[in-house]
N, C-alpha and C positions, 0 to 999 in steps of 0.2 A: 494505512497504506496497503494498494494490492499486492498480490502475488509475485505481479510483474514488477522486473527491475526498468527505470525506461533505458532506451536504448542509447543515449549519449553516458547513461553511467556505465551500462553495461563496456559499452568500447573503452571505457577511462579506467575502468575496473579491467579489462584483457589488457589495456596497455599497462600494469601494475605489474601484474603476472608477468609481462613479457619482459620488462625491463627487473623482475625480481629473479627470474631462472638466467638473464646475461650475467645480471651478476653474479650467481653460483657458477656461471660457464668463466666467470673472469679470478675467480678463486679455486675452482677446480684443481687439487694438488696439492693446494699450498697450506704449511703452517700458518701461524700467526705473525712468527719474523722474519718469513720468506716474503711474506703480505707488505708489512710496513718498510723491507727492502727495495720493493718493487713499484719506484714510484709510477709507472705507466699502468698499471694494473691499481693502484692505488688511484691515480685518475680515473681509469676507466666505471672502478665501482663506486666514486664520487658520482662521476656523471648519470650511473643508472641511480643511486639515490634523488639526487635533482630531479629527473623524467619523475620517479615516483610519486616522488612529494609532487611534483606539480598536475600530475593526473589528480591526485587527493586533495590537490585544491582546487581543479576545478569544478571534482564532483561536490567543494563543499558549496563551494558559490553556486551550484545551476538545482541543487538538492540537499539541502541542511537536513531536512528531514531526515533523508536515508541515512546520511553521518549520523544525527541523532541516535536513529533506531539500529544501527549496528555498532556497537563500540570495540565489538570483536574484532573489528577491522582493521582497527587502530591507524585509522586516516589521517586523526589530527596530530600523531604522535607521525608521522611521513610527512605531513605538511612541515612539523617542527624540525624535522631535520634537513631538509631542502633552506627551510630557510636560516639554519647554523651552516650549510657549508656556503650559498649561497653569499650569505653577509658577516658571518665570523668566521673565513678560510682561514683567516691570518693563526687562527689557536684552536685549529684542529688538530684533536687526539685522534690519532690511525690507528691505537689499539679499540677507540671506543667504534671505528667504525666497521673494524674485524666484528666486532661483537656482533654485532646490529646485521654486518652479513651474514656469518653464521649462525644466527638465533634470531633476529627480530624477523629479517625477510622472508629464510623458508616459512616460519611462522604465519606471517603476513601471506604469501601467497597461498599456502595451502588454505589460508579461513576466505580469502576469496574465491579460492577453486569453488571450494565447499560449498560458497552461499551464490556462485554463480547454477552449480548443478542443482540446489535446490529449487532456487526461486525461479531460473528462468527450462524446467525439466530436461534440464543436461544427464546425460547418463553417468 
């Protein structure tokens, strides 16, 4: 693979980002059972995980490759949870999805800042 990222992942990859910093805008403040009390903020960071997982499948369907050669990204761990809240809403844990906000996504977005400035020479 080249240097270049192509440019329909590069956008699915900024859409990742964009819907992974709403969500820290959507937890901004908050504990962990200020979180699980707040069921509209509990929507809203349901619904930026959905967005995510679904950019991360698109980019597996149109480039497996790329998923392949970054595991750092952990795309197919975004697609998996897109599709637990999508189709197991009914026996979602809101502590397990605190978690994944405060730890899995800044995570997730910083290692695609990271391989966005690399590979496509972002400052």
């Amino acid at each position: 693979m080249s240097g270049q990222i192509r440019a329909d992942v590069v956008q699915l990859l900024e859409d990742m980002v964009f819907w992974g910093r709403r969500t820290g805008d959507h937890i901004d403040g908050l504990d962990e059972d200020a979180f699980v009390a707040d069921q509209k903020c509990c929507d809203a960071v349901c619904w930026c995980f959905v967005c995510i997982g679904e950019a991360a499948s698109r980019i597996r369907q149109i480039d497996a490759e790329f998923v392949r050669l970054n595991p750092d990204l952990h795309l197919n761990s975004a697609v998996a949870m897109r599709h637990r809240l999508a189709h197991g809403y009914d026996g979602l844990d809101l502590f397990v999805v605190w978690r994944s906000a405060t730890d899995s996504i800044p995570s997730m977005v910083a290692s695609i800042e990271a391989k966005l400035r690399s590979r496509i020479g972002r400052p």
